[in-house]
N, C-alpha and C positions, 0 to 999 in steps of 0.2 A: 229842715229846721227842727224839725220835732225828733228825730233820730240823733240829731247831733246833741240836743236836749237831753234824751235818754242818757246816750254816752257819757257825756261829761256829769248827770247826777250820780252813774253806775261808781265812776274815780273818783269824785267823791266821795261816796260809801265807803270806798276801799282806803281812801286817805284814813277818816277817823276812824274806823277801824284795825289798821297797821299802827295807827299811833297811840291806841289805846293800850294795844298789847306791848307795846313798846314802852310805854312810861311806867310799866309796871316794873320794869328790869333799869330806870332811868339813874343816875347817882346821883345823891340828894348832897345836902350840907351847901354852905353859904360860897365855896369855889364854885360848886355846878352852876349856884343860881348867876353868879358874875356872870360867866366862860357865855349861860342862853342871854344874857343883859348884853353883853358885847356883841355877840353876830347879828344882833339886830343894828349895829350902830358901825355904818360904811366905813368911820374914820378910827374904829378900836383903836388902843394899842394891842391889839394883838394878832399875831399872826395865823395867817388860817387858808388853808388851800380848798376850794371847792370845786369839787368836779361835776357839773349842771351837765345831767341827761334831756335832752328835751327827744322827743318821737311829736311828730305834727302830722296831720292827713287831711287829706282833701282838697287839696293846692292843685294848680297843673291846669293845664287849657281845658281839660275836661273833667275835671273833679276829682281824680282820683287817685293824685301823686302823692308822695309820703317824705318827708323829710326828717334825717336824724341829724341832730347838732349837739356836737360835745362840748361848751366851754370852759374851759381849764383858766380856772381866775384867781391866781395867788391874791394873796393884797400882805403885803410887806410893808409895816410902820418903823420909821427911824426916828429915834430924838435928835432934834439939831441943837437946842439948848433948853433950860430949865422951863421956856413959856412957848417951845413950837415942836411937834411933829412934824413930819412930814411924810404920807401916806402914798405908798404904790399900788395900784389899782390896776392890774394888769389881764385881759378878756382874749384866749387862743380860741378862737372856733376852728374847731373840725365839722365837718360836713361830706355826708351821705347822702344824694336825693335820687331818686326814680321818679319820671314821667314830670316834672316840675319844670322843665321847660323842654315842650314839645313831650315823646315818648323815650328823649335820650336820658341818661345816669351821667352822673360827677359822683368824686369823691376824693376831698383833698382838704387842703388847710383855707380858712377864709381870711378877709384883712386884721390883724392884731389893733386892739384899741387899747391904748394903755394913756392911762389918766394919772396926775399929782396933785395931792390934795396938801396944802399948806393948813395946818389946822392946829389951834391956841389948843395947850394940855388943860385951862381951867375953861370951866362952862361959863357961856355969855351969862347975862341979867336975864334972870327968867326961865335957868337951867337949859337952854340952847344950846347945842352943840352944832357947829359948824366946820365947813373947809373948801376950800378954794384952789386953783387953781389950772393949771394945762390942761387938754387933751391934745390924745396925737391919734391918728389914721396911719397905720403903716402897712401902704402893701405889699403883701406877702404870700396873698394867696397864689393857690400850686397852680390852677384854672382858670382862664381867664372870665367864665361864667359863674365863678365863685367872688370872685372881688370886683372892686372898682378899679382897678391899678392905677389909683391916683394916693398921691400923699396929701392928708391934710390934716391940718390945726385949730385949734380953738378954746374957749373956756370951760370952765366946768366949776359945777359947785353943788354941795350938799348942807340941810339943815334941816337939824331933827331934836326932838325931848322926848326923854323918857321920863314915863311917871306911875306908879301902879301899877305898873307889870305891862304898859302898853307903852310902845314905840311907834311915833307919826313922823312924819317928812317928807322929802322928797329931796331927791337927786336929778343932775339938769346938766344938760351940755350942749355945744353946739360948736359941728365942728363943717369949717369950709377947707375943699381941697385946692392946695397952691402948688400944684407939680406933679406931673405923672404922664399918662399915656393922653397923647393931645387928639385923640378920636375918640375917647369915651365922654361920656358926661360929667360935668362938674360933677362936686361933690359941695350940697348945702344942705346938713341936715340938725334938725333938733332934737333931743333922746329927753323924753320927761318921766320920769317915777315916781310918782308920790306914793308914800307906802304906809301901811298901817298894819301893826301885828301888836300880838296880846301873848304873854309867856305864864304860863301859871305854874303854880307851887312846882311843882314835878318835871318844871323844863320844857314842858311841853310848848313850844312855840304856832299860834294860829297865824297865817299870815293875809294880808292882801293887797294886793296892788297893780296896777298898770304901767306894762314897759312902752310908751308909745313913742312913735317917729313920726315926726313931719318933715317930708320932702319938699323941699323949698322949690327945687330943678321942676320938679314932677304934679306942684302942688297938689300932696297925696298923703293922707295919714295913714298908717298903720298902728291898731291898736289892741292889743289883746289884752283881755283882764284874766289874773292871774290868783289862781285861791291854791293854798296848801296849807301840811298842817307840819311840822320837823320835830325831832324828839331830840334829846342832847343824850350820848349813852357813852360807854367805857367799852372798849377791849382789848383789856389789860388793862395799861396804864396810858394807854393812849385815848384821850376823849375827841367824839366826831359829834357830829349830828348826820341826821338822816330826813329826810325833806320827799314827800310823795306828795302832789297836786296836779289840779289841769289848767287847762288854760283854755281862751275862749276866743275870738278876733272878731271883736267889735264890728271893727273897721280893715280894709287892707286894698290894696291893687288888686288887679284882676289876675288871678293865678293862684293867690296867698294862699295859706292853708288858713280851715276853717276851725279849728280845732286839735288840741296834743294834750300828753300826760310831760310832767317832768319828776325825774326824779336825781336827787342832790346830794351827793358824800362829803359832805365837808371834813378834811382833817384841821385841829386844832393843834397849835404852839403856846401854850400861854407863860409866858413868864414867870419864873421859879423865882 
């Protein structure tokens, strides 16, 4: 405990540090400030492709396995008329492990989760912003130790306000599977995020939150609390953000990993 302690205060350090120097070179004026106001808010209009590093360790029957996970999560907003969006929310994991289950390696694509979010262009009473609707379970992974190979469906929703430079909410889903490989185990799980971030003058984004899972099948949560800090910057005329943090696991099944770094390139599309 106290080593995994050290570690995670070490990433840390290196977070506000790398973002320090980073907002020094950030692009000011009232575009920048929108462009860091939108990636905090799941249902923008605007488009933006992120590509989420995670490295995790400590997982595996005897502690010692390591898992990398790419997820490639465009989100693509459509106008469907003058009072609705309609928001794609699309999660590719790739996956790298050693020793995580048993002493054997995988390395392939995991199941696609892609969500639609129906969501009003005007903010509710009370500056709310909201959206609703699908998700879907699509198997696809390459391994059969990588997925579930079951398909499944279910609801989803996000609700969140922005106000002085802080953005709260939380994002919610739950998806059961209705079709797939009839020897593996259902598929009944619930995805909670409630999130809380703070953008200051300079773009600077602090963020925090918990991605957690409850297994219904397994009755088992997984839970890891997630601290970073992302800067919003130019190269060229291209604006990204860049996102260094770690992460912590509360809670998990027997095997999980104890502890990771992630680090996130978001590119931006915003609207001319």
């Amino acid at each position: 405990m106290k080593t995994k302690l050290i570690a995670f205060t070490i990433v840390l350090g290196l977070v506000l540090q790398t973002e320090a120097i980073a907002a020094q070179n950030a692009p000011g004026g009232d575009d920048a400030a929108e462009l860091a106001k939108q990636l905090q808010n799941p249902v923008a209009s605007l488009i933006s492709v992120p590509f989420q590093n995670n490295f995790e360790f400590g997982g595996g029957p005897n502690d010692d396995g390591f898992r990398y996970l790419l997820n490639f999560q465009p989100v693509i907003p459509m106008s469907l008329n003058t009072n609705w969006n309609l928001i794609s929310r699309t999660i590719v994991p790739f996956i790298h492990q050693d020793d995580m289950i048993g002493t054997s390696s995988q390395t392939g694509l995991d199941d696609i989760t892609q969500s639609l979010f129906f969501s009003p262009k005007k903010s509710a009473a009370g500056g709310w912003i909201w959206g609703a609707g699908p998700a879907f379970l699509i198997p696809t992974a390459s391994d059969d130790l990588l997925g579930s190979e079951k398909f499944g469906i279910g609801p989803t929703a996000v609700f969140l306000r922005q106000e002085h430079g802080f953005t709260y909410g939380a994002l919610v889903n739950h998806i059961w599977s209705v079709a797939g490989e009839g020897g593996r185990d259902d598929v009944s799980s619930t995805f909670l995020q409630p999130f809380l971030s703070y953008t200051t003058a300079k773009q600077t984004t602090f963020v925090l939150n918990t991605e957690s899972t409850y297994d219904w099948e397994h009755e088992q949560w997984t839970v890891p609390i997630n601290l970073a800090a992302a800067q919003l910057l130019k190269l060229g005329k291209m604006p990204f953000q860049f996102q260094l943090g770690g992460r912590y696991y509360m809670e998990g099944p027997s095997g999980n990993p104890e502890w990771g770094i992630r680090a996130t390139v978001t590119l931006l599309f915003p609207k001319k």
